[in-house]
MMTF fields as JSON, N, C-alpha, C and O atoms, coordinates in Angstrom:
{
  "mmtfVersion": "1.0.0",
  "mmtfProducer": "UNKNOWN",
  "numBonds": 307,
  "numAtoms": 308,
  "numGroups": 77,
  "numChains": 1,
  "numModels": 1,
  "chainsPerModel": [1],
  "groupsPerChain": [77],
  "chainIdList": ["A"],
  "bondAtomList": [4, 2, 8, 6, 12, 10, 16, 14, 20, 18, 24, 22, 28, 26, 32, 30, 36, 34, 40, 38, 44, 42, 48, 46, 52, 50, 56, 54, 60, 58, 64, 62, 68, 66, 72, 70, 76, 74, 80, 78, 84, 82, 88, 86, 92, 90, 96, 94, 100, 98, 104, 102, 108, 106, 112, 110, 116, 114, 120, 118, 124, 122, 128, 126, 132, 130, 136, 134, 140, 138, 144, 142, 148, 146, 152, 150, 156, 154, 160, 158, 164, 162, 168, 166, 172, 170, 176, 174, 180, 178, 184, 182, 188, 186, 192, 190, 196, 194, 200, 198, 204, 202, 208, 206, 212, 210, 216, 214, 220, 218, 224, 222, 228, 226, 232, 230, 236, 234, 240, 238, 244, 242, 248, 246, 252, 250, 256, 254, 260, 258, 264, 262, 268, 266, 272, 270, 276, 274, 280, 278, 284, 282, 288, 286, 292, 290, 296, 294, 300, 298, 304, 302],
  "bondOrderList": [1, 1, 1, 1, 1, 1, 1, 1, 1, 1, 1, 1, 1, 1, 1, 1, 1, 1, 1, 1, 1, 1, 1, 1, 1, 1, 1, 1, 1, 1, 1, 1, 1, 1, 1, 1, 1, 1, 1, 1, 1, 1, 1, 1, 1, 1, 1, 1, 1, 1, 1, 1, 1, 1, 1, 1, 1, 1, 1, 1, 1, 1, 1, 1, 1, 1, 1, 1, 1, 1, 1, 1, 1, 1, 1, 1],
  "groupList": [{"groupName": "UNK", "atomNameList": ["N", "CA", "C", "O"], "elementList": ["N", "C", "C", "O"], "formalChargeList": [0, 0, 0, 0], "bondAtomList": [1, 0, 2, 1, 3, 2], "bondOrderList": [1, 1, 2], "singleLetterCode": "X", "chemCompType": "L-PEPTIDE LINKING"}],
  "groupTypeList": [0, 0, 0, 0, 0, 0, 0, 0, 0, 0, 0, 0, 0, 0, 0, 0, 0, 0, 0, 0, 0, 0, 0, 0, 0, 0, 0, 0, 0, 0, 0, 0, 0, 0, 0, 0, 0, 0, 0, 0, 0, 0, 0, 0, 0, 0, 0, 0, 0, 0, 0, 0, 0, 0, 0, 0, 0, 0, 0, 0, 0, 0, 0, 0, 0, 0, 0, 0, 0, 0, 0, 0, 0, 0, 0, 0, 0],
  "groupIdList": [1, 2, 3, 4, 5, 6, 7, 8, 9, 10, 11, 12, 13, 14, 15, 16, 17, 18, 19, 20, 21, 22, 23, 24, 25, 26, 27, 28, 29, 30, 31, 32, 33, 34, 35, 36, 37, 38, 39, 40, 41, 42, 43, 44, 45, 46, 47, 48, 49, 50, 51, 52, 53, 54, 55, 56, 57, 58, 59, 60, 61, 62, 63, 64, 65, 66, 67, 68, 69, 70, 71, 72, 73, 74, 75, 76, 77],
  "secStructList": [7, 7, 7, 5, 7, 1, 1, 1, 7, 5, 7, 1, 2, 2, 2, 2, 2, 2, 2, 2, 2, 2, 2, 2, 2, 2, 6, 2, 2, 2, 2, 2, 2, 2, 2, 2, 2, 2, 2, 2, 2, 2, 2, 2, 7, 2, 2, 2, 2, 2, 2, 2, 2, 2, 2, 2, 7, 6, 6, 7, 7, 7, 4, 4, 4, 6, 6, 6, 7, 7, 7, 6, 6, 1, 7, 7, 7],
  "xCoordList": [112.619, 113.791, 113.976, 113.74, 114.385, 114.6, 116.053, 116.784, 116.312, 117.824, 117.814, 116.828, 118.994, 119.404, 120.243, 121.095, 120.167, 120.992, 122.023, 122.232, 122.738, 124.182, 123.648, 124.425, 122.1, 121.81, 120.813, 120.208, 120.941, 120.547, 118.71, 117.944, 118.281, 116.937, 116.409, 117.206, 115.49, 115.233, 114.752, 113.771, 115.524, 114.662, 113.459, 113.795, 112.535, 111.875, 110.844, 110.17, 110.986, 109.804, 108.358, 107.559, 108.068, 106.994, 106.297, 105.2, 107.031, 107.358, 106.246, 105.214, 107.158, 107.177, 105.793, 104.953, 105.278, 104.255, 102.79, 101.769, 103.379, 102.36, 102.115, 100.967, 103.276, 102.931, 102.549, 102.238, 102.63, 102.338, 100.554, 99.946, 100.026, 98.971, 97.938, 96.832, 98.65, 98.542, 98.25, 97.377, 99.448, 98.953, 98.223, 97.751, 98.239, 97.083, 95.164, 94.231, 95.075, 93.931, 93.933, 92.836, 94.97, 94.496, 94.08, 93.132, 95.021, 94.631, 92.996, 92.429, 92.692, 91.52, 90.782, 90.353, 90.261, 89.595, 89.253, 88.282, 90.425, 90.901, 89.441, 88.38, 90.321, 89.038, 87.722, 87.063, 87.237, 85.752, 85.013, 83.964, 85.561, 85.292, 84.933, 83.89, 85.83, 85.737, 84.782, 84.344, 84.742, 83.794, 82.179, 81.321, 81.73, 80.582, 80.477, 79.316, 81.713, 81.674, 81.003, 80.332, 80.882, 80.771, 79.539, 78.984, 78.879, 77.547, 76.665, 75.623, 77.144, 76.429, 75.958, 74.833, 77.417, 76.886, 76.278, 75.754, 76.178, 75.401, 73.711, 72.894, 73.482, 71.944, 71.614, 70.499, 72.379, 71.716, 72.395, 72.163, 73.637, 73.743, 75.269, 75.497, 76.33, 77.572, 77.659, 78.414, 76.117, 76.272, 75.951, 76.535, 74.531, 74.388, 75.09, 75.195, 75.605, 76.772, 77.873, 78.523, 78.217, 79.519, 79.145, 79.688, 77.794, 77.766, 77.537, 77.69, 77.043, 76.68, 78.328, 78.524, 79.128, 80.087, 81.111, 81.925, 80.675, 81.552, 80.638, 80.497, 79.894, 79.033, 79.558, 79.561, 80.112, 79.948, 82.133, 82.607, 82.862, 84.11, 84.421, 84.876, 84.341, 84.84, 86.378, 86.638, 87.114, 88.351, 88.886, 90.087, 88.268, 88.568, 89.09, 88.559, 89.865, 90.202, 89.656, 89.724, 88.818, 87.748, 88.156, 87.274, 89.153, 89.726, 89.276, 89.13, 88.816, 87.748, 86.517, 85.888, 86.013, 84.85, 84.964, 83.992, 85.901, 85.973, 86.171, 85.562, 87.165, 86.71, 85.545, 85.632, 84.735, 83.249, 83.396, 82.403, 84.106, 84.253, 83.18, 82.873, 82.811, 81.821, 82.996, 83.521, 83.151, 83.676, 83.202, 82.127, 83.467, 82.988, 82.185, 82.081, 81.612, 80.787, 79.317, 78.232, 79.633, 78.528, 77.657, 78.198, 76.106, 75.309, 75.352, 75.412, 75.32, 75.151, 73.114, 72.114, 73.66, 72.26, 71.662, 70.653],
  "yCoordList": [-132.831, -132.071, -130.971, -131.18, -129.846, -128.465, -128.779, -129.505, -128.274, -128.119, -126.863, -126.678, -125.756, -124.903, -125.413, -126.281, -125.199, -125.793, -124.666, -123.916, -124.491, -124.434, -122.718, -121.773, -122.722, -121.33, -120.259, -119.234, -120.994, -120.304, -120.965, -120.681, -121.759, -122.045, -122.941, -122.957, -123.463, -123.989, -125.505, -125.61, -126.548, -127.728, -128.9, -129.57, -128.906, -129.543, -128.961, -129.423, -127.643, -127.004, -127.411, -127.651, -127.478, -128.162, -129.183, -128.995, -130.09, -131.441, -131.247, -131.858, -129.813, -129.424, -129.129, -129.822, -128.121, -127.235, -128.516, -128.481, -129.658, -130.699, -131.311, -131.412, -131.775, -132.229, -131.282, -131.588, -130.106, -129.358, -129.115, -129.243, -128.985, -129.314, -130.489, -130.312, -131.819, -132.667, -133.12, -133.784, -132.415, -132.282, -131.315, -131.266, -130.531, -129.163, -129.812, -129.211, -130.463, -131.385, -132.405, -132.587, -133.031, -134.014, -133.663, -134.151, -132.475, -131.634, -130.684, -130.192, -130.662, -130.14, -131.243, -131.331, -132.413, -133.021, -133.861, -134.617, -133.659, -134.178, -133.296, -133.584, -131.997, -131.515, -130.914, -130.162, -131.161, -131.43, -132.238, -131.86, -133.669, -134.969, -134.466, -134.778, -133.731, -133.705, -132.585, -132.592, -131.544, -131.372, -131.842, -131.496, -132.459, -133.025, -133.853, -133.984, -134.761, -135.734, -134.506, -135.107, -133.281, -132.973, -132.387, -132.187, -131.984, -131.274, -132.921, -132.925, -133.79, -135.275, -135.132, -134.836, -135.495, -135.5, -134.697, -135.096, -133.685, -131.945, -132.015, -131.607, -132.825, -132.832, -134.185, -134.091, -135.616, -136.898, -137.424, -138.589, -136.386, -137.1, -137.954, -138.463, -137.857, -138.799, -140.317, -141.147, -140.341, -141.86, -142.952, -143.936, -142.038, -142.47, -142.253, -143.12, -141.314, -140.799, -141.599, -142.072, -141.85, -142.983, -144.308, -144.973, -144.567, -146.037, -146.252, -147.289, -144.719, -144.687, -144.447, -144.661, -143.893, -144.14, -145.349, -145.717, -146.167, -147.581, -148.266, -149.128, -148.511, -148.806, -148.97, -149.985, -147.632, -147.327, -147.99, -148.76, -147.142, -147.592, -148.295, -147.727, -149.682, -150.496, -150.733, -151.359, -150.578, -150.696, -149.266, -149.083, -148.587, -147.42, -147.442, -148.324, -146.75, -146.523, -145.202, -144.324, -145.366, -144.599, -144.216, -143.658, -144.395, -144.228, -144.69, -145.905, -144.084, -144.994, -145.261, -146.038, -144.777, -145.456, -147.096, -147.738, -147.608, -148.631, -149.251, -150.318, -149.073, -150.367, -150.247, -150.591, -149.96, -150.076, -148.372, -148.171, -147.648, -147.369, -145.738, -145.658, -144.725, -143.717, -142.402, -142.087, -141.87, -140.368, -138.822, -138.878, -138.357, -137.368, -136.591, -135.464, -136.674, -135.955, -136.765, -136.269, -138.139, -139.133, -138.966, -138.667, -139.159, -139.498, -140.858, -141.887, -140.901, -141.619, -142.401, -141.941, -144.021, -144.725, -145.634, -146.313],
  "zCoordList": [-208.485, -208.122, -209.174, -210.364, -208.722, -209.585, -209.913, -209.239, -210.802, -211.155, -211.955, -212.667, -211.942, -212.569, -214.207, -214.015, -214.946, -216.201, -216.368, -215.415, -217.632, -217.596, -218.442, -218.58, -218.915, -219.348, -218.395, -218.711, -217.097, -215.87, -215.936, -215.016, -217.037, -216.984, -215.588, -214.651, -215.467, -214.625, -215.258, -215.996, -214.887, -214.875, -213.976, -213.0, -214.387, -213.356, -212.414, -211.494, -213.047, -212.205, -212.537, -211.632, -213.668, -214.128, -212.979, -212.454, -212.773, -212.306, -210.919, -210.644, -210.019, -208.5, -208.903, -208.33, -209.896, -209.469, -209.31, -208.623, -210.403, -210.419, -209.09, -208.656, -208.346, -207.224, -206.097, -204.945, -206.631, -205.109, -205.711, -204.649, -206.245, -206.956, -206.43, -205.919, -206.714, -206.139, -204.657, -204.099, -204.269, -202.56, -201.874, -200.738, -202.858, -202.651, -202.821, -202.287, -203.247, -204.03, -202.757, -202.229, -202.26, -201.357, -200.253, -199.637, -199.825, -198.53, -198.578, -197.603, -199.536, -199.905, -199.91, -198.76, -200.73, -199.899, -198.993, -198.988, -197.876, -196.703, -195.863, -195.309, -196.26, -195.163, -195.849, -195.131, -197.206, -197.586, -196.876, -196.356, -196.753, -195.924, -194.453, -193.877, -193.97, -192.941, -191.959, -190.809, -193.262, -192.59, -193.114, -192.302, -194.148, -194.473, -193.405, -193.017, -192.491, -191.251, -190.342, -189.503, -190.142, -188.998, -188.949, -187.869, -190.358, -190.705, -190.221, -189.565, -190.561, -190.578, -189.221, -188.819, -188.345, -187.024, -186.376, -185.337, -186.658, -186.309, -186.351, -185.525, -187.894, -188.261, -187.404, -186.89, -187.059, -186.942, -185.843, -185.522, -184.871, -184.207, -184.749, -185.846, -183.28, -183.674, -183.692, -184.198, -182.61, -182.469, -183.976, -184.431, -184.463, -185.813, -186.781, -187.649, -186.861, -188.236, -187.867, -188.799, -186.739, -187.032, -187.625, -188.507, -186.715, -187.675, -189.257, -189.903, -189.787, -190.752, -192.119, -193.316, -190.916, -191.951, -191.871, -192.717, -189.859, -190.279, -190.797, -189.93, -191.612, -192.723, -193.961, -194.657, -194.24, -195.588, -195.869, -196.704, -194.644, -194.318, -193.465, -192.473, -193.432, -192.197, -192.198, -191.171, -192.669, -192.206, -191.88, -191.683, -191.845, -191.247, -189.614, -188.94, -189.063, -187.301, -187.416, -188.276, -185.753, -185.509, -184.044, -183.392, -183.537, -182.063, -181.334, -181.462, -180.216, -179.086, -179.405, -178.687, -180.354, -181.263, -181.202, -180.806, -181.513, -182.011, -181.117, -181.193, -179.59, -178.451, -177.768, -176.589, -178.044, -177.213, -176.22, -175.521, -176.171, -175.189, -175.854, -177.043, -174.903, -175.432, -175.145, -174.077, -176.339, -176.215, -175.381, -174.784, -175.365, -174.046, -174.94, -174.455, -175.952, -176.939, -177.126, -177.431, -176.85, -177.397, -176.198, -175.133, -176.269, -175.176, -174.459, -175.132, -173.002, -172.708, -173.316, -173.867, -172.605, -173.482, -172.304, -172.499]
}
């Protein structure tokens, strides 16, 4: 929280710029991840790159990945 003090300074800005920082950093490699997920599936294929990352992340949710069911992207087999 910012607060103004009683000599017009600012308190707490410090504080803000850290967390916006912070969430600047997560949102960044939110989508590093995401797209290295998509170069994956690009070179090998979604059917293999998924298993290769519920592999690596199994408690991960994977949407219709995960009830058996095939996405309108995946090949049929």
């Amino acid at each position: 929280m910012v607060q103004v003090t009683a000599d017009g300074s600012l308190q707490g800005l410090g504080e803000l710029d850290q967390q916006i920082e912070k969430d600047l950093a997560e949102e960044g490699g939110a989508i590093l991840i995401a797209q290295l997920l998509g170069l994956l599936s690009t070179f090998v294929g979604i059917a293999f790159a998924l298993r290769l990352v519920q592999d690596a992340w199994p408690d991960a949710a994977f949407g219709d990945h995960n009830s058996g069911k095939r996405g309108e992207h995946e090949p049929t087999r």
